[in-house]
N, C-alpha and C positions, 0 to 999 in steps of 0.2 A: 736444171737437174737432169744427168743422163737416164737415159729407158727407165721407165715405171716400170721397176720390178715388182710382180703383184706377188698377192700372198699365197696362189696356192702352189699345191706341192704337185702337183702333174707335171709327168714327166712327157714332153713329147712326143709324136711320132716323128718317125726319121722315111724321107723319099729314097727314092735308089737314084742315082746320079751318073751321066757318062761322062766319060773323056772330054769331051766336047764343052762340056760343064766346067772344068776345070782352067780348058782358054779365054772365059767367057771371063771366070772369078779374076783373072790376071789381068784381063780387058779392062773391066770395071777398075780394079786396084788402081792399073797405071791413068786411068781416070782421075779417079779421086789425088792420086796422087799430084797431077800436074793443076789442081783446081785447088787445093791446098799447100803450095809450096811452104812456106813457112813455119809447118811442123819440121822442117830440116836443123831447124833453130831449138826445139824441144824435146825428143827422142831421139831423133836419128843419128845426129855429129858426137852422141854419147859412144856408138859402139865403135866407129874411129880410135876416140880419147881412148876407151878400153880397151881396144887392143892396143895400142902402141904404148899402154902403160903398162899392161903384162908384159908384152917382148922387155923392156926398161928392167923390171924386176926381176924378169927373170935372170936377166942379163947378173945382176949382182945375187943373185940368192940361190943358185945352181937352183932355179925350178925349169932350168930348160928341156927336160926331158917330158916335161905334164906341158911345157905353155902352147902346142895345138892339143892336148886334150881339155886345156883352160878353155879355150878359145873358141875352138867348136863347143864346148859343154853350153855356154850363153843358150845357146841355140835353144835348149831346155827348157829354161826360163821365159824363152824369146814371147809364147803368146801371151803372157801375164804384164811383161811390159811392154807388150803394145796395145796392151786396154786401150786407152787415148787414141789410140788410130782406130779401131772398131766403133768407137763413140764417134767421130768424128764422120767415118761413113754412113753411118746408121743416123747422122744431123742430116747431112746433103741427101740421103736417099728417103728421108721427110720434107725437105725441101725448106730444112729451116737451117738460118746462118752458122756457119764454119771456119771457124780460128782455131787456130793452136792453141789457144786457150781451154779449149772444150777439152784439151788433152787432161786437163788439170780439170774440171768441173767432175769428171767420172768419178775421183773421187766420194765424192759427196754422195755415190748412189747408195740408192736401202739394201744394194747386195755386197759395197764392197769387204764385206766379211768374209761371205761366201766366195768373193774372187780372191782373196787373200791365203783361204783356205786352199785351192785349188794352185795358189801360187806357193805353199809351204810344202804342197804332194811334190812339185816338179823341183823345187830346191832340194828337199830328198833326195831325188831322183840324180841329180846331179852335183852333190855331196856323194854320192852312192859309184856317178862313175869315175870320179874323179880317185876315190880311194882305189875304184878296179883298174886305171890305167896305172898308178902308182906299184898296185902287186904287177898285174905285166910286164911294164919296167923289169922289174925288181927279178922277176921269175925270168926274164930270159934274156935281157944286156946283163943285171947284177946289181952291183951297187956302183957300178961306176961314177965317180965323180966327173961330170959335163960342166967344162967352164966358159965355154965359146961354142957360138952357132958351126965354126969347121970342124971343130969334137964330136958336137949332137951328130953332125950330117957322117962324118969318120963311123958313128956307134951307128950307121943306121946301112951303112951298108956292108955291115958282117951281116953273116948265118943269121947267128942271133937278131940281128936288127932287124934283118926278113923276116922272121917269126913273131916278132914284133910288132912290124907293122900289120903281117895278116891277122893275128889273136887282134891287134888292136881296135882294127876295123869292123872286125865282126862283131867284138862287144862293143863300138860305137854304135854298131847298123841297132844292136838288140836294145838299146839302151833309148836310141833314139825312134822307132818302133812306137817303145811302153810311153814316150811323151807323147808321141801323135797322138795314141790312140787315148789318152789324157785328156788331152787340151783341144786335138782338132775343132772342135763347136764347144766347149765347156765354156771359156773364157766370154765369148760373144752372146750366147744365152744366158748366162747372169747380169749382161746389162739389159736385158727384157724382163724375165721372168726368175727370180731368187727360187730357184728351189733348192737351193742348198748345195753345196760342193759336193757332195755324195751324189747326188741327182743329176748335176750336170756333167759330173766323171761319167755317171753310169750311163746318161745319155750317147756321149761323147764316142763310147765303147761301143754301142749298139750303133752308130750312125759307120764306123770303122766295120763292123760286122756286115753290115748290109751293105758296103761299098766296098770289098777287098781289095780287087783293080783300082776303082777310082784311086781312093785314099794311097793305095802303094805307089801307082804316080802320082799325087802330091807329097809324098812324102821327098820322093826321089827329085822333083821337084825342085822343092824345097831348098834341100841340101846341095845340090847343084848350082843352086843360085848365089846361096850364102858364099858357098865353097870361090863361085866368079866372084863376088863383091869380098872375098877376103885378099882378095890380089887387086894390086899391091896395099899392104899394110894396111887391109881393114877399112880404106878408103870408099871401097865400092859399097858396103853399107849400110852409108847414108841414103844410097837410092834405094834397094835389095828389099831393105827392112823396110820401109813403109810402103813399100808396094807390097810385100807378101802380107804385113798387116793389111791393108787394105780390102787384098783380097782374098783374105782367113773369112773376113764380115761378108762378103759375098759369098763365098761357098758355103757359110756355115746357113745363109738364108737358102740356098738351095737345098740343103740335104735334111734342113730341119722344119719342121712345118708349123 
């Protein structure tokens, strides 16, 4: 059974954290990561298949104007499913045995209600951007009908498509922000301590507050990494993701006490 989440409702204290902190959480990740290959087989070859099933459909359903706001949007979601790789560090850094299987055992904790819940805020949230890329779209290419990726790439370099792409980025940037500051430690302290999805948001938020720099480089981070492991087609990750899962579990033992 993963982390004994106990019963009370105390909310943490959160450390201040530097830069430095940040190479370390990466260090550890790609650690864990080469000591458990075999989750590659459980989580990771999933976000591959998902992309390259989005480009496929979109390909026939004219969703090609949203499929990198599909695609990046995961990203949203990204901490809730990689519970299983948090559990999986949080085994190896008790010193007790580590499969892929533990990916699926997290399940079974006394929290995962509470992570559930925490997993319905960020579907929100990315239900929420996905409607806003669609009006962007819409308010400054039009309704254009896009039937081929040389169409999308034609509509993207008008005026219009410029303005596009800057509105579009900037409510990515703002969008993916309010998930940081969500999920950064929320998802990881629920497989310890259940205080409840309001408790580990509000933690979550306070640990972002007290690290403004740190957390704004990992954010930047982050998406920088995702961004290399989406070239070519989504391929890269399989590595990307289990190493920032990896090490979310380590930064979040730093910043939270």
């Amino acid at each position: 059974m993963p982390g004994a989440a106990s019963a009370t409702l105390a909310e943490p204290a959160i450390r201040r954290i530097g830069l430095s902190d940040l190479g370390d959480a990466l260090a550890r990740g790609w650690r864990d990561f080469l000591e458990v290959p075999t989750q590659l087989f459980f989580l990771c070859l999933i976000y591959p298949v998902m992309g390259l099933t989005l480009g496929f459909a979109a390909s026939g359903n004219n969703l090609l104007p949203i499929l990198w706001p599909l695609a990046a949007g995961f990203a949203l979601v990204g901490p809730v499913a990689a519970v299983g790789l948090y559990e999986m560090s949080r085994r190896r850094e008790q010193g007790l045995p580590v499969s892929w299987r533990n990916g699926i055992d997290v399940f079974g904790s006394a929290a995962i209600g509470s992570i559930l819940g925490v997993g319905v805020v960020l579907f929100a949230l990315f239900v929420a951007w996905i409607a806003c890329a669609l009006w962007i779209w819409r308010s400054t290419v039009g309704p254009t009908e896009i039937g081929s990726f040389s169409e999308l790439w034609a509509a993207l370099q008008t005026a219009e498509g410029h303005r596009l792409i800057l509105i579009g980025n900037l409510a990515g940037l703002g969008f993916a922000v309010a998930a940081l500051a969500i999920s950064v430690v929320s998802v990881p302290l629920l497989l310890e301590r259940d205080i409840g999805a309001g408790g580990a948001i509000r933690t979550s938020l306070r640990a972002v507050v007290a690290n403004p720099v740190p957390m704004a480089a990992w954010g930047t981070i982050v998406a920088g990494l995702l961004f290399l492991g989406s070239l070519p087609l989504f391929v890269g990750l399989a590595v990307v993701m289990p190493v920032l899962g990896h090490a979310t579990w380590h930064l979040y033992r730093k910043v939270v006490a």
